[in-house]
TORVOTI-260674 format. One record per residue (C-alpha): residue number from 1; x, y, z. Coordinates in steps of 0.1 Angstrom, whole numbers, plus 5000, padded with zeros to 4 digits. Last residue first. Layout:
BEGIN
+-----+------+-------+------+
! num ! east ! north !   up !
+-----+------+-------+------+
! NUM !    X !     Y !    Z !
...
+-----+------+-------+------+
# end
This chain:
BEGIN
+-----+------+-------+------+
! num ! east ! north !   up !
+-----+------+-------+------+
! 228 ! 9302 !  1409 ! 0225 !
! 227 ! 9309 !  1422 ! 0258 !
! 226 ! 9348 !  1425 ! 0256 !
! 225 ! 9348 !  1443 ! 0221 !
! 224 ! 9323 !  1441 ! 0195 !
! 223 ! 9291 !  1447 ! 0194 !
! 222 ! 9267 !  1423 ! 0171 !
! 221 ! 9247 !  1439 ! 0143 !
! 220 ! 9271 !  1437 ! 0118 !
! 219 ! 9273 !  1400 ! 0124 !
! 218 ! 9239 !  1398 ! 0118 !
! 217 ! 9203 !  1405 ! 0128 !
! 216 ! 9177 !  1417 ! 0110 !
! 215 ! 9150 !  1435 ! 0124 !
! 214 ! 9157 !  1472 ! 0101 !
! 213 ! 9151 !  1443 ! 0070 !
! 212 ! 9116 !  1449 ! 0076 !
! 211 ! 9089 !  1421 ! 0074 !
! 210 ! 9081 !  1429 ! 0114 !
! 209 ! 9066 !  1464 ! 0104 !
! 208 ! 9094 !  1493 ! 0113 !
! 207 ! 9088 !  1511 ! 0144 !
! 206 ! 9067 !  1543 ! 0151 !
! 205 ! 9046 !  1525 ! 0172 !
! 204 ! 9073 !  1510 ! 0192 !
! 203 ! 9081 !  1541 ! 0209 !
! 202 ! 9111 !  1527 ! 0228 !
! 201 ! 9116 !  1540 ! 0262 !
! 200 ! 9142 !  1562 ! 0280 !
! 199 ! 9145 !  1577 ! 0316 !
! 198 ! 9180 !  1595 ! 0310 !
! 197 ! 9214 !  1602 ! 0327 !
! 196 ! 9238 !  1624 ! 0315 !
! 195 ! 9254 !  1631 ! 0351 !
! 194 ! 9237 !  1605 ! 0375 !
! 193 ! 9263 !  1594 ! 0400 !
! 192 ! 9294 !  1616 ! 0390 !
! 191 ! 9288 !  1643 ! 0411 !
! 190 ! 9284 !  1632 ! 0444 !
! 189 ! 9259 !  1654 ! 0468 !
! 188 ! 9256 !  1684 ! 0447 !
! 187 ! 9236 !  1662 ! 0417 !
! 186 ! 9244 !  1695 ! 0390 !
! 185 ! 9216 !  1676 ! 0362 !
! 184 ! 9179 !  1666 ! 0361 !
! 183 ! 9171 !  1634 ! 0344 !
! 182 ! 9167 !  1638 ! 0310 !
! 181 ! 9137 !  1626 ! 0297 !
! 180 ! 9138 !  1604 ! 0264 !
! 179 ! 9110 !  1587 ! 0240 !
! 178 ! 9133 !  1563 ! 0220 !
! 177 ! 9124 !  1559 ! 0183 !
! 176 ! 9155 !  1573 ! 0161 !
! 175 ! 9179 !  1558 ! 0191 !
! 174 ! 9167 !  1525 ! 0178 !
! 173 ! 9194 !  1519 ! 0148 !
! 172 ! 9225 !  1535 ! 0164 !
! 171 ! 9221 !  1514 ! 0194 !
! 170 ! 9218 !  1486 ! 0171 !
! 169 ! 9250 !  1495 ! 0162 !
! 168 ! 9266 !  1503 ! 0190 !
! 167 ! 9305 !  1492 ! 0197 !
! 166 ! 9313 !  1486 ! 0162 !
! 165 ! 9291 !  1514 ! 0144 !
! 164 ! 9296 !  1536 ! 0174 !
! 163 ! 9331 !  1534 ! 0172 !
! 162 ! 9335 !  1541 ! 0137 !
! 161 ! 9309 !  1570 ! 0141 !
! 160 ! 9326 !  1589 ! 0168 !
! 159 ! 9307 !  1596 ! 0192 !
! 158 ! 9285 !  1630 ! 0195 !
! 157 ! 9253 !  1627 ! 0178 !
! 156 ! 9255 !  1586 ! 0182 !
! 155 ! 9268 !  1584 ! 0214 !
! 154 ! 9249 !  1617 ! 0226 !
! 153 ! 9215 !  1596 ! 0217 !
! 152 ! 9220 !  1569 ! 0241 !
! 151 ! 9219 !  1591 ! 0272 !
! 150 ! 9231 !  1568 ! 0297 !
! 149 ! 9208 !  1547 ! 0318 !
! 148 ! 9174 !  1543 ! 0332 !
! 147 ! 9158 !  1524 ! 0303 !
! 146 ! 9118 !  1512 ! 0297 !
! 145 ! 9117 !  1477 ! 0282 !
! 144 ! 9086 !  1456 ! 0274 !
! 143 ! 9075 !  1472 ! 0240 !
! 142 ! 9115 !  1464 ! 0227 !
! 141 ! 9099 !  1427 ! 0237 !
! 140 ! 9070 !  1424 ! 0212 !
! 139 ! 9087 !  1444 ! 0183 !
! 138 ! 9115 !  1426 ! 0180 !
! 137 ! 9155 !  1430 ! 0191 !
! 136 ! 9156 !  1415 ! 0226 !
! 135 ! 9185 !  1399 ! 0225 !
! 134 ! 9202 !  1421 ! 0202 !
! 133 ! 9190 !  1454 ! 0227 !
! 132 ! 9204 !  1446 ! 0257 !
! 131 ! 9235 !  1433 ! 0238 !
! 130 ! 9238 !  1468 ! 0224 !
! 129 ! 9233 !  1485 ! 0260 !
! 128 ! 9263 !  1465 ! 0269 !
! 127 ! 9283 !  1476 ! 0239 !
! 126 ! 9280 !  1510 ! 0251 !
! 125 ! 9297 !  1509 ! 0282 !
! 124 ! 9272 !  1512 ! 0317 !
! 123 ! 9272 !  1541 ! 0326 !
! 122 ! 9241 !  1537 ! 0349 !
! 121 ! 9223 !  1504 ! 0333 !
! 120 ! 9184 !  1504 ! 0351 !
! 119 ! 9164 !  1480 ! 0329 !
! 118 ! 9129 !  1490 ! 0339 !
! 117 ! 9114 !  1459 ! 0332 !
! 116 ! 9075 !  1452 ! 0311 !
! 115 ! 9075 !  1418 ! 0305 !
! 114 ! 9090 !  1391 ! 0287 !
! 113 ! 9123 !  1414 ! 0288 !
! 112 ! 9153 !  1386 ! 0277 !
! 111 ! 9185 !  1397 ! 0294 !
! 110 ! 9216 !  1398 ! 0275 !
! 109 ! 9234 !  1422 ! 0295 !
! 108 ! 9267 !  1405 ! 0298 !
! 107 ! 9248 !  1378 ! 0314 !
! 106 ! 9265 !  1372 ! 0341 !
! 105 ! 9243 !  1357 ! 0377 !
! 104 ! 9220 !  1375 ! 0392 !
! 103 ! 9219 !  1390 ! 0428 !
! 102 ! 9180 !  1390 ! 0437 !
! 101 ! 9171 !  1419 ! 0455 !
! 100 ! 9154 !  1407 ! 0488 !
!  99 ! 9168 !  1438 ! 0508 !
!  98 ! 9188 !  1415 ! 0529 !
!  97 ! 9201 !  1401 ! 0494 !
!  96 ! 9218 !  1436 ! 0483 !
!  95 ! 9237 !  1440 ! 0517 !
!  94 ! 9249 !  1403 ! 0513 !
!  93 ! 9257 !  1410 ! 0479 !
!  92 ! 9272 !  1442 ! 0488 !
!  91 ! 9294 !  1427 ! 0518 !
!  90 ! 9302 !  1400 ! 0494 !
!  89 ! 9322 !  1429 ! 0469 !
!  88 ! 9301 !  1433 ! 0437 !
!  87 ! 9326 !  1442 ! 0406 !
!  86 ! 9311 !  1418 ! 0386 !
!  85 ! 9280 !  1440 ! 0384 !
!  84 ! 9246 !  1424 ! 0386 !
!  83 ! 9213 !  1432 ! 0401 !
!  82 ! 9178 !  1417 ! 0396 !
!  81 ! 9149 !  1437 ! 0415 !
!  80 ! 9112 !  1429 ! 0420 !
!  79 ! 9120 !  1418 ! 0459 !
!  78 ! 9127 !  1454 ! 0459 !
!  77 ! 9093 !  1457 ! 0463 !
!  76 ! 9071 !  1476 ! 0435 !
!  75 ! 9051 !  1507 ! 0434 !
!  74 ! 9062 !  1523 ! 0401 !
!  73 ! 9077 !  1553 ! 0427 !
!  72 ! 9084 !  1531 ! 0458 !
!  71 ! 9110 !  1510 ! 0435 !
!  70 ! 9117 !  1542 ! 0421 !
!  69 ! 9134 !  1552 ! 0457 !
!  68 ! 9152 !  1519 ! 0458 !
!  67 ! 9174 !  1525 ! 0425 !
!  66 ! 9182 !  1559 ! 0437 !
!  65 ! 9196 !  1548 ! 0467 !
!  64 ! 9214 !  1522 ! 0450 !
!  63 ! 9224 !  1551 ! 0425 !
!  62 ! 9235 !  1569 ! 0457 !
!  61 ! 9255 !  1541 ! 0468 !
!  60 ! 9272 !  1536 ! 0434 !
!  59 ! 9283 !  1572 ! 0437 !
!  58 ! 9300 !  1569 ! 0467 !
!  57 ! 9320 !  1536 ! 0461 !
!  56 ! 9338 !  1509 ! 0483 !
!  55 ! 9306 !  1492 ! 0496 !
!  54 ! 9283 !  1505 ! 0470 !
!  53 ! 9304 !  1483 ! 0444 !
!  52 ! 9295 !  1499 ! 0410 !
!  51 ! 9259 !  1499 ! 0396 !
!  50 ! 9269 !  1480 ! 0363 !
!  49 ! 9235 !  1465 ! 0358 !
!  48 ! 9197 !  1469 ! 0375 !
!  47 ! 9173 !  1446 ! 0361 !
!  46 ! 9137 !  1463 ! 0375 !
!  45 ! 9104 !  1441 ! 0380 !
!  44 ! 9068 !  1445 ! 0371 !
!  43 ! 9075 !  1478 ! 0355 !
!  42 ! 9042 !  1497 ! 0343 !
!  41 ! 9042 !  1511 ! 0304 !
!  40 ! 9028 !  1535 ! 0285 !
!  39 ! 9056 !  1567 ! 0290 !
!  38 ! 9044 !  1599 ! 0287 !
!  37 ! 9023 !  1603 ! 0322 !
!  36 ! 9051 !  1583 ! 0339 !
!  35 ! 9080 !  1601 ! 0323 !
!  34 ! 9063 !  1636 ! 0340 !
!  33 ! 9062 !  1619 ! 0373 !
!  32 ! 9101 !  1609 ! 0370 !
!  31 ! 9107 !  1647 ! 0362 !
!  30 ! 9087 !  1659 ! 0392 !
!  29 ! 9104 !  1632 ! 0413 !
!  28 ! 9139 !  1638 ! 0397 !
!  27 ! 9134 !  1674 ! 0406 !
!  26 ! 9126 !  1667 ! 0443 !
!  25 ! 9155 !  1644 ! 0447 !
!  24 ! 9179 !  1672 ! 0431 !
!  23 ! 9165 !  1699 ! 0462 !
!  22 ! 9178 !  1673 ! 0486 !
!  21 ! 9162 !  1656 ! 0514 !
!  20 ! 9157 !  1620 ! 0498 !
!  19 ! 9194 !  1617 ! 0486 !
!  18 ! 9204 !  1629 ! 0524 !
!  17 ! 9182 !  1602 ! 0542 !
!  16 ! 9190 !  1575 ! 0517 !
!  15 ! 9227 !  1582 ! 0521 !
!  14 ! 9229 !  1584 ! 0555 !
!  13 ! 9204 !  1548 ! 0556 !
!  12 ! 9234 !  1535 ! 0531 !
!  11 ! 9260 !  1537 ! 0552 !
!  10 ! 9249 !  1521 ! 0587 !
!   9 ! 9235 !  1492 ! 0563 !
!   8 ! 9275 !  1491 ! 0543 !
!   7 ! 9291 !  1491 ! 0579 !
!   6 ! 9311 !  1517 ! 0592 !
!   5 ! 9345 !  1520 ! 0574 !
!   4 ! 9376 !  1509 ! 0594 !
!   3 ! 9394 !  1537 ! 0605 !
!   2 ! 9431 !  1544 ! 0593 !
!   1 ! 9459 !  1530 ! 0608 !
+-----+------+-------+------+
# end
């Protein structure tokens, strides 16, 4: 038989100690310091979405790691952080819950920012950034979100446009005003937990007035698929 695998804690203080000594960690920290001095807003708390199961995936343990070191970066306690993926095992939740992170229920993304969040979504799918958007699709709340997630841009430059249009389309209408830093590429250490990741936020100045029809919502406006 095979070896049981050490316990998620006894796993994840390995990964914290490698993720912090490597040359990507002191990248992201130089690029994360340069998104600071762009970006206008402070975090008071972080939603983090589709992170994986850390308990029975590498690269979801480094984007947990990740997660917790900008916690320490915007100064906040991970008693700040809301976390959801359906595919959460109970030795992640309890894992999650000793930190203080509170383990939400499903939303399918549609989380209302009333204040400034870092919504963290690591690959999520695309209509899951759409519902992120719809529900928080005016000027007051799109000021309240900064985005740690997939490089919305390439979906619309690259994807096909029939997808994006059903999977995306508010996506397609916001990527025109998002401020985006790439986060720094070739992660050694496990490659697919931040490929084409970006720190993203919505320059709101540059956004239609209120009166605009770019605000209205529809059923053209919804994603379809499984999360609309």
């Amino acid at each position: 038989m095979p070896p049981l695998p050490k316990p998620l804690s006894e796993r994840m203080t390995r990964v914290e100690h490698d993720l912090a000594a490597c040359e990507w960690f002191k990248s992201f920290t130089d690029v994360l310091s340069s998104f600071q001095e762009r970006c206008p807003l402070k975090p008071k708390k972080i939603i983090c979405l589709g992170l994986g199961s850390p308990s029975e995936w590498a690269p979801a343990r480094f984007q947990l790691a990740l997660l917790l070191e900008v916690c320490h970066a915007f100064d906040l306690s991970s008693k700040e952080v809301e976390a959801y993926d359906p595919v959460f095992t109970e030795e992640d939740k309890e894992y999650l819950r000793g930190l203080g992170v509170l383990v939400a229920e499903d939303q399918e993304a549609r989380y209302e920012l009333h204040e400034p969040t870092l919504v963290y979504m690591p690959h999520c799918d695309l209509p899951f950034y759409n519902n992120l958007f719809e529900v928080n699709w005016n000027l007051k709340r799109l000021e309240n979100m900064i985005l740690l997630g997939n490089d919305l841009e390439d979906y619309v430059v690259s994807g096909p446009t029939k997808r994006v249009r059903a999977k995306g389309p508010l996506v397609m209408k916001i990527v025109p005003y998002l401020a985006a830093t790439a986060l720094p590429d070739k992660f050694s250490l496990e490659d697919a937990a931040f490929n084409d990741l970006q720190l993203q936020f919505v320059k709101v100045s540059e956004l239609p007035e209120e009166d605009n029809d770019f605000w209205e919502l529809s059923r053209e406006t919804t994603a379809d698929g499984a999360a609309s």
